[in-house]
Phi, psi and omega in degrees: 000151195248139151304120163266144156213118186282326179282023193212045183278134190214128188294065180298036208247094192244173327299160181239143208256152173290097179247137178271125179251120185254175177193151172259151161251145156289012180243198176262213213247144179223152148235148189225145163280109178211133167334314179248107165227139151181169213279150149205015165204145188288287212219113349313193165241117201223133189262169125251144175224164184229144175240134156276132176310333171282021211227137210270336204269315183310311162286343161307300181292325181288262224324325219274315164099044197209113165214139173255123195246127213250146201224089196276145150308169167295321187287010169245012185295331180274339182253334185309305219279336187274340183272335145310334196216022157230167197239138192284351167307326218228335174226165152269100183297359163295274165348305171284336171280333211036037163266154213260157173285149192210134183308163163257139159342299193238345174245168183285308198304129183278142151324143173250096174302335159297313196280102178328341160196126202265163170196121169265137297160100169285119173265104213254004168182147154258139178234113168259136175279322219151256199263351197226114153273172184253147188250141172238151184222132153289138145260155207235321170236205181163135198223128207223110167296169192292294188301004167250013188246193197196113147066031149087020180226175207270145164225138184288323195286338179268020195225117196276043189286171170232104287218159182217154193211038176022109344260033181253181179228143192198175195234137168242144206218302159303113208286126178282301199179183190224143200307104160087090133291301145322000184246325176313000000 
């Protein structure tokens, strides 16, 4: 039997995957962590990320009108997790991480070369919800390393990413079935 709660409505909706998201300033480069990312149109091909307005990354991206959100593996979890719970007000999280800044193509906001696959990001509208607005950005590029790829296309089985399940972080891995299984 299942429990309603009505005073605790919470957008349970897992797993949710972990992206380091940069963004630029003429004062520099920043990353931020963040949990509500996902595709939300085909063609154009359009992202969402959702930010709280007190998060230093948030006026970065409204002013700059840009972000690239970088999609780390597992073995990147200890900085993902450090790029989360400090503010870019207060540290350079490049630094501290050692993780390397990489040019972006078509944007300012820099790439995270550990991370496998970067997709740089036009912000073409803000929606504010509440406590969070949503940045919707067209990509505009995507940069995928060579070692997740398979004859020149993204292969998944080679791509270890990661997730978050409030308040852990985790890896999904097992394969269930595959996109049109059922038709077959």
């Amino acid at each position: 039997m299942k429990k309603y709660f009505s005073e605790t409505r919470s957008p349970l909706v897992f797993p949710r995957p972990v992206a380091l998201v940069t963004s630029h300033s003429d004062k520099g480069d920043n990353i931020v962590t963040l949990s509500w990312v996902g595709t939300v149109c085909s063609s154009p091909p359009v992202v969402a990320i959702g930010i709280r307005k007190n998060r230093f990354s948030f006026s970065l991206i409204y002013k700059s009108g840009e972000f690239v959100i970088n999609i780390p593996e597992a073995d990147l979890v200890r900085e993902a997790d450090f790029c989360g719970t400090r503010s870019g007000r207060e540290v350079d999280k490049f630094d501290k991480t050692g993780l390397t800044k990489e040019k972006s193509k078509v944007l300012k906001a820099p790439l995270i070369k550990e991370c496998p696959i970067n997709i740089e990001c036009k912000l073409i509208r803000t929606v504010e919800l509440g406590s969070h607005t949503l940045f919707l950005g067209e990509v505009v590029g995507t940069h995928i390393d060579e070692k997740i790829l398979r004859e020149e296309k993204f292969d998944d089985k080679k791509f270890q990413p990661l997730a978050y399940l409030s308040p852990h972080y985790f890896t999904v891995k097992k394969i269930e079935g595959e996109y049109g299984f059922t038709n077959k």
